[in-house]
Each structure stands twice: as C-alpha cells, then as structure tokens.
C-alpha positions, 0 to 999 in steps of 0.5 A: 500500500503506498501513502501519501501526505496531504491532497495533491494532484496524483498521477498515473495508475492512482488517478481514475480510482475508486476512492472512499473517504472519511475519518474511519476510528476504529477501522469497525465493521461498518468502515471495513464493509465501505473500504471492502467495497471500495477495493472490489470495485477498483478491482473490478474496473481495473483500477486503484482503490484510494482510502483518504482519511485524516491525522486528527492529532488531538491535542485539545478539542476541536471539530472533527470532519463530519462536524463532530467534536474530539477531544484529548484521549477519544480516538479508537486508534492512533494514525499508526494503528489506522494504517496497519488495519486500512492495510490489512484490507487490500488498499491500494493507495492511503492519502492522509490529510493533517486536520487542522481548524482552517481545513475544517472551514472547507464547505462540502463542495470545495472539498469534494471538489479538491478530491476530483482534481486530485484524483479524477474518481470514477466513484466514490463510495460512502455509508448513508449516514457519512458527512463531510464539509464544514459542519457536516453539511455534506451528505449523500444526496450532495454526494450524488448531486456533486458525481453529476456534476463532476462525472464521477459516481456515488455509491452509497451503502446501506451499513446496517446490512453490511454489518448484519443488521447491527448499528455500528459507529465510532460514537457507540464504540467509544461509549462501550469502551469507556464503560468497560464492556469490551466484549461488545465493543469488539463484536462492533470492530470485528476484532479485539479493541487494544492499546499500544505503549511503552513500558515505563517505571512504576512504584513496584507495588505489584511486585511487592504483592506477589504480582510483578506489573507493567506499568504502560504509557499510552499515546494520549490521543488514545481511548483507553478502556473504564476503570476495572480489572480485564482479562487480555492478550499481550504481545511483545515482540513475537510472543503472546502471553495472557494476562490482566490488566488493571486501569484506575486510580489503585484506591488502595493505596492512594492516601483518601479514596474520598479526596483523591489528589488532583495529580493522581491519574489512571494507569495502566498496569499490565501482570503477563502470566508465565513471563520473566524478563525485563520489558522496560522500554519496550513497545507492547500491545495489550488486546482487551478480552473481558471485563472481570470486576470495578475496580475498587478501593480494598481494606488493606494489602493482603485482602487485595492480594486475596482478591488479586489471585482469584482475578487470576483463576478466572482469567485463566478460564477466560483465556482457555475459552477465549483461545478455542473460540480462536484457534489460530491464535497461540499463547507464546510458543507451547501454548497457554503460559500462566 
C-alpha cells in the first residue's frame, strides 16, 4: 500500500480510482464493509482503490470532519494503528490529510471538489449516514448531486446490512469502551479493541504483592478502556502471553479514596502470566478480552492480594475459552503460559 501526505494532484495508475473517504476510528465493521467495497470495485474496473482519511492529532478539542467534536484521549486508534488495519484490507493507495481548524472551514463542495482534481474518481463510495464539509453539511444526496456534476459516481451503502443488521459507529464504540464492556465493543470492530505503549517505571507495588506489573504509557490521543480489572492478550515482540490488566486510580493505596489528589491519574498496569524478563522500554500491545470486576478501593494489602489471585483463576478460564473460540491464535510458543 503506498501513502501519501496531504491532497495533491496524483498521477498515473492512482488517478481514475475508486476512492472512499472519511475519518474511519476504529477501522469497525461498518468502515471495513465501505473500504471492502471500495477495493472490489477498483478491482473490478481495473483500477486503484484510494482510502483518504485524516491525522486528527488531538491535542485539545476541536471539530472533527463530519462536524463532530474530539477531544484529548477519544480516538479508537492512533494514525499508526489506522494504517496497519486500512492495510490489512487490500488498499491500494492511503492519502492522509493533517486536520487542522482552517481545513475544517472547507464547505462540502470545495472539498469534494479538491478530491476530483486530485484524483479524477470514477466513484466514490460512502455509508448513508457519512458527512463531510464544514459542519457536516455534506451528505449523500450532495454526494450524488456533486458525481453529476463532476462525472464521477456515488455509491452509497446501506451499513446496517453490511454489518448484519447491527448499528455500528465510532460514537457507540467509544461509549462501550469507556464503560468497560469490551466484549461488545469488539463484536462492533470485528476484532479485539487494544492499546499500544511503552513500558515505563512504576512504584513496584505489584511486585511487592506477589504480582510483578507493567506499568504502560499510552499515546494520549488514545481511548483507553473504564476503570476495572480485564482479562487480555499481550504481545511483545513475537510472543503472546495472557494476562490482566488493571486501569484506575489503585484506591488502595492512594492516601483518601474520598479526596483523591488532583495529580493522581489512571494507569495502566499490565501482570503477563508465565513471563520473566525485563520489558522496560519496550513497545507492547495489550488486546482487551473481558471485563472481570470495578475496580475498587480494598481494606488493606493482603485482602487485595486475596482478591488479586482469584482475578487470576478466572482469567485463566477466560483465556482457555477465549483461545478455542480462536484457534489460530497461540499463547507464546507451547501454548497457554500462566
């Protein structure tokens, strides 16, 4: 898949493509039917399939294209996520734009307009509910409006049906996932939610528990899932490994759980089952399987402790049903590692 940065006009064998557009968070069931489309049918015609899509870079809030707002820690995957999951579905060509408050102040028609000079579309393909513009104020009779005009046609997909008759936007897998529930946030992606980060110093509570954690430190742009205890798949480097995460405020060991200090802010601690080893530095990814319990403040050390080792026996169960449903997925080399 090539990429390129930015609209500009393109020339031989991109131009004449089919192309789709949009912010595609997440890359869910409902963005993949579209981009799925768009790939059939270049290749149908003999052509390119062109994906365009946008580098929010969440800093602070502001309006998105489609006129929604974003603000800090919202996206369902980072630029560098979005592009591993657009390529994973056949793409021929990734056109990114750097979204910026002036770009957001294009009206639909100069912006379509910009897509035709740049790449001559022979179609563009959408889902019914897409806006584009400033304001959200194009839609798809604009789309169809605009193909007449420009030459190029709309094709516009009905997404309830291609995502077999379930609802499936960003929005409502962002709410799910600050909620917690992954599991039904992963039906609605079509593949497990994760993060990505770095592996970075913590207090070493958890070691002194019996139970040696990562602490990892996430893009800020990224949505990380509610506050509890989740049964989850780590992978560094090569290696699988199953594990739990917890996310939170660690109550237990904060000073006053009524008058939480206003520099205490969640983390993530990641306990890999059968690892040892360093990963301090590293880059790993934690995929989210099921929400075990809330998290929640405990009397003292050793009642977490208790509690922390039968969040455990139940991962494990969660893990060995998890890894039948998904038979081509491997727990390191031998298997399950606990």
């Amino acid at each position: 898949m090539k990429i390129i940065y930015g609209l500009r006009r393109i020339g031989d064998p991109y131009r004449k493509c089919v192309l789709t557009t949009g912010v595609f968070d997440g890359v869910h069931l409902g963005h993949r039917a579209i981009i799925k489309e768009a790939v059939a049918r270049a290749l149908k015609l003999g052509r390119k399939s062109t994906v365009i899509t946008f580098d929010l870079g969440v800093k602070k809030i502001l309006e998105c294209p489609g006129g929604r707002l974003c603000s800090p820690g919202v996206l369902l995957s980072t630029v560098e996520e979005k592009i591993r999951l657009i390529k994973s579905l056949g793409v021929d060509l990734l056109c990114i734009i750097k979204f910026s408050k002036r770009f957001s102040r294009i009206s639909a028609g100069d912006f379509i307009k910009e897509l035709v000079l740049s790449f001559d579309p022979l179609q563009i393909v959408a889902g019914q509910n897409h806006t584009f513009g400033k304001d959200g104020r194009g839609n798809s009779v604009l789309l169809e409006k605009l193909g007449r005009k420009y030459g190029f046609r709309s094709v516009v997909l009905n997404l309830r049906k291609a995502a077999a008759s379930t609802t499936v936007n960003s929005t409502r897998i962002r709410s799910l996932v600050k909620k917690g529930n992954v599991q039904k946030a992963n039906i609605l992606l079509g593949r497990r939610f994760f993060i990505e980060g770095t592996v970075i110093k913590g207090r070493g509570v958890g070691g002194k528990l019996g139970f040696p954690t990562a602490n990892l430190e996430v893009d800020p742009v990224k949505l990380v899932p509610g506050s509890g205890v989740y049964a989850c798949e780590i992978r560094s480097g090569s290696s699988s490994y199953g594990g739990a995460v917890n996310i939170g405020l660690r109550p237990t060991f904060e000073r006053s759980s009524r008058s939480p200090r206003k520099s205490a802010k969640h983390t993530v601690e990641i306990h890999i089952m059968g690892f040892s080893g360093m990963l301090y530095g590293k880059k790993i990814k934690v995929s989210f399987i099921e929400k075990v319990r809330k998290e929640r403040k405990f009397r003292d050390a050793e009642t977490l402790k208790r509690q922390i080792e039968l969040d455990l026996i139940k991962i494990k169960g969660i893990l060995g049903v998890s890894q039948k449903c998904h038979p081509r997925k491997e727990y390191s080399k031998g298997g399950m590692i606990w």
